[in-house]
C-alpha positions in Angstrom: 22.8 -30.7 -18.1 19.2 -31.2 -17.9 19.2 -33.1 -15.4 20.5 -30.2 -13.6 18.2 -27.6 -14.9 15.3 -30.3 -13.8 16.9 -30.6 -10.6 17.3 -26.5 -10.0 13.6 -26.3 -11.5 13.2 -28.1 -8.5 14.1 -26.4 -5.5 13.1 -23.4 -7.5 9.6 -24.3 -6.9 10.1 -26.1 -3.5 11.1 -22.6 -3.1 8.4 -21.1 -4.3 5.6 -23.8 -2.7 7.4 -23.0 1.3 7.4 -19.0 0.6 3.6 -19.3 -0.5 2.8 -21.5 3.1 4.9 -19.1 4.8 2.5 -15.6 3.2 -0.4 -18.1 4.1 0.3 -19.0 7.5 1.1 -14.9 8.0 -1.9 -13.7 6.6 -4.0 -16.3 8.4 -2.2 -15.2 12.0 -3.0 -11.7 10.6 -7.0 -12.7 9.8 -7.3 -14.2 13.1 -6.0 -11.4 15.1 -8.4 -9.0 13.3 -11.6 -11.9 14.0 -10.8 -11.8 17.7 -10.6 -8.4 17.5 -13.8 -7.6 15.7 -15.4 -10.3 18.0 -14.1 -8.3 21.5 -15.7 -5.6 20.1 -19.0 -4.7 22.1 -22.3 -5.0 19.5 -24.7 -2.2 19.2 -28.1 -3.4 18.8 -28.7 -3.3 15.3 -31.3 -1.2 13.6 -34.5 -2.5 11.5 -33.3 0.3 8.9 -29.5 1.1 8.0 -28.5 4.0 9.9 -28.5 7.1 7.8 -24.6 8.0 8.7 -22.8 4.7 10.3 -22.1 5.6 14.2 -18.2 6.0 14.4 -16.5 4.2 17.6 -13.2 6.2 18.2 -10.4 4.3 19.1 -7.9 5.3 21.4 -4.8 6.8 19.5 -1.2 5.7 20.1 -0.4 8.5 21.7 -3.5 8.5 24.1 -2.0 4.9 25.2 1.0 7.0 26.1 3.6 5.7 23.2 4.4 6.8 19.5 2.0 5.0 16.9 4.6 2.9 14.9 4.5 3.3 11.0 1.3 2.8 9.7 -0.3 2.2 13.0 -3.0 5.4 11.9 -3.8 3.7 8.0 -4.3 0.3 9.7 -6.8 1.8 12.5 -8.3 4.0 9.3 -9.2 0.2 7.8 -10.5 -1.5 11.1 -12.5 1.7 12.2 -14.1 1.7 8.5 -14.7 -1.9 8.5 -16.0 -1.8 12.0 -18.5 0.5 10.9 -19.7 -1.2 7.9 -19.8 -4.3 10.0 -22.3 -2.3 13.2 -24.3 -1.0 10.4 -25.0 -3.7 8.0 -24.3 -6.9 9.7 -27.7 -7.9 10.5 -29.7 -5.5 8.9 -28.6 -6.3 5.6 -25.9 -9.3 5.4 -26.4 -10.1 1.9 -25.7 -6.2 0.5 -22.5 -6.3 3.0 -21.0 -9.3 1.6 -22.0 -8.0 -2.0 -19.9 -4.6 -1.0 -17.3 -6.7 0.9 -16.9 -8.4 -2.2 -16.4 -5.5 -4.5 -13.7 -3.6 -2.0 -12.0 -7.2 -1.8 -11.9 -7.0 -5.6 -10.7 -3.5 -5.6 -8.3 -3.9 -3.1 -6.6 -6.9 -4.1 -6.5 -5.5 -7.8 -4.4 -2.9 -6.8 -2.3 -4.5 -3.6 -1.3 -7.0 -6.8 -0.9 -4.5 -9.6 0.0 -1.2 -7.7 1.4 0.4 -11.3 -1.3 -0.5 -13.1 -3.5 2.7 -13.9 -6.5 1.0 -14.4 -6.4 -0.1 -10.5 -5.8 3.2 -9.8 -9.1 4.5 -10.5 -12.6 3.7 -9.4 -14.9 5.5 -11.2 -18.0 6.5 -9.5 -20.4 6.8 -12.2 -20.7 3.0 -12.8 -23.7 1.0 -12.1 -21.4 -1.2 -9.1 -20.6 1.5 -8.1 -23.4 2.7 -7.4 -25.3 -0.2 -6.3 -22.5 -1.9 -4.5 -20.6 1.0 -2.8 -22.2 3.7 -2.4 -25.4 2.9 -0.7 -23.1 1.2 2.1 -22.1 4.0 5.2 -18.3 3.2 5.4 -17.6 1.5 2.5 -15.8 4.5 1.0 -14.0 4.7 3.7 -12.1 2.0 3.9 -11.6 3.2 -0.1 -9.7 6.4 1.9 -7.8 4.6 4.4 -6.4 2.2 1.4 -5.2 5.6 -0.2 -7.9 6.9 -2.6 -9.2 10.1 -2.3 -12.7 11.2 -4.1 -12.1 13.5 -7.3 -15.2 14.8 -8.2 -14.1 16.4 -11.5 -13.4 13.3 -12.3 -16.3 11.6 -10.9 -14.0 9.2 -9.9 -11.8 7.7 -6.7 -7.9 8.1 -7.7 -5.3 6.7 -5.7 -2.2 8.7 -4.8 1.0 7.4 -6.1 3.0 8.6 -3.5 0.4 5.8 -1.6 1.0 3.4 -3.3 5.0 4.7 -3.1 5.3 4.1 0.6 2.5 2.3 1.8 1.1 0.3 -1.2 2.4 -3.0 0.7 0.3 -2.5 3.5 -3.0 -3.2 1.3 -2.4 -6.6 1.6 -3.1 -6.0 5.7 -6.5 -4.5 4.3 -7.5 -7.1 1.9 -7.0 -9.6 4.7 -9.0 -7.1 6.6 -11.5 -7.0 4.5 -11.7 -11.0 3.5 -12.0 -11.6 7.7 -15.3 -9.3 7.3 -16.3 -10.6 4.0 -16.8 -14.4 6.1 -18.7 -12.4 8.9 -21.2 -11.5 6.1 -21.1 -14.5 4.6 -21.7 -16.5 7.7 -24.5 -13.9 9.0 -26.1 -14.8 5.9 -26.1 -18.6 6.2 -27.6 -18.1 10.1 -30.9 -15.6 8.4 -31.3 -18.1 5.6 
């Protein structure tokens, strides 16, 4: 008998370790489509001063391609616009401040992609001292806070997440954090070339 409990233990976490490999292998194809991506993407030459509204590149829509978007085609080009804009406006202007924000939207992100019913991940409150130093100075940060389903409350002075987000698209945040974490190591490596 425990022999076989040992022995189901086992392939439990055999299991368990190939599943993980498999999420990793996905998220990493995922992380280096969005690289090449960001690195096809033409550079703007960047400004001595951060821009005082980040310059928006429109993408062409799904249906200006001449097909239907397919399901959370728009939230996933919502991220990569946000993130390209962030990335134009900051990336060599002020490297160390992006990763800083990167870091904090990771954080945020990943909280709630990992505890979507938890209410304390479904708040950011907009009066905190991060907050304010580590969001909100950043053009497009919040953004990518809107296209990962928050919406600014200002009575509350706070950015709430919808539950009917989290609902129907709440699995998708994991695209974003991934997202996010390719432009985090953009930072981070723009950082290690100034120093």
């Amino acid at each position: 008998e425990q022999a076989e409990r040992e022995r189901r233990a086992a392939e439990i976490e055999q299991a368990e370790r190939e599943r993980a490999a498999v999420e990793q292998a996905q998220r990493e194809r995922r992380a280096a489509a969005i690289e090449q991506a960001a690195r096809a993407q033409p550079t703007l030459p960047q400004p001595a001063e951060p821009p005082a509204e980040a310059p928006r590149q429109e993408l062409p829509s799904a249906a200006a391609r001449g097909r239907t978007p397919p399901p959370g085609e728009r939230e996933a080009d919502e991220v990569v616009k946000a993130l390209v804009a962030l990335r134009r406006g900051y990336l060599e202007a002020d490297p160390a401040g992006l990763a800083t924000c990167l870091q904090t939207l990771k954080t945020l992100i990943g909280n709630l992609a990992r505890n979507p019913q938890d209410p304390k991940f479904q708040r950011v409150r907009c009066d905190t001292g991060a907050f304010r130093s580590k969001i909100a100075p950043f053009d497009g940060a919040t953004a990518v806070l809107k296209a990962c389903g928050f919406s600014e409350q200002e009575e509350e002075g706070a950015w709430v997440v919808d539950p009917a987000y989290i609902k129907s698209k709440g699995p998708r945040l994991f695209d974003a954090l991934a997202k996010v974490e390719v432009m985090l190591n953009q930072a981070q490596a723009a950082m290690q070339r100034g120093s």
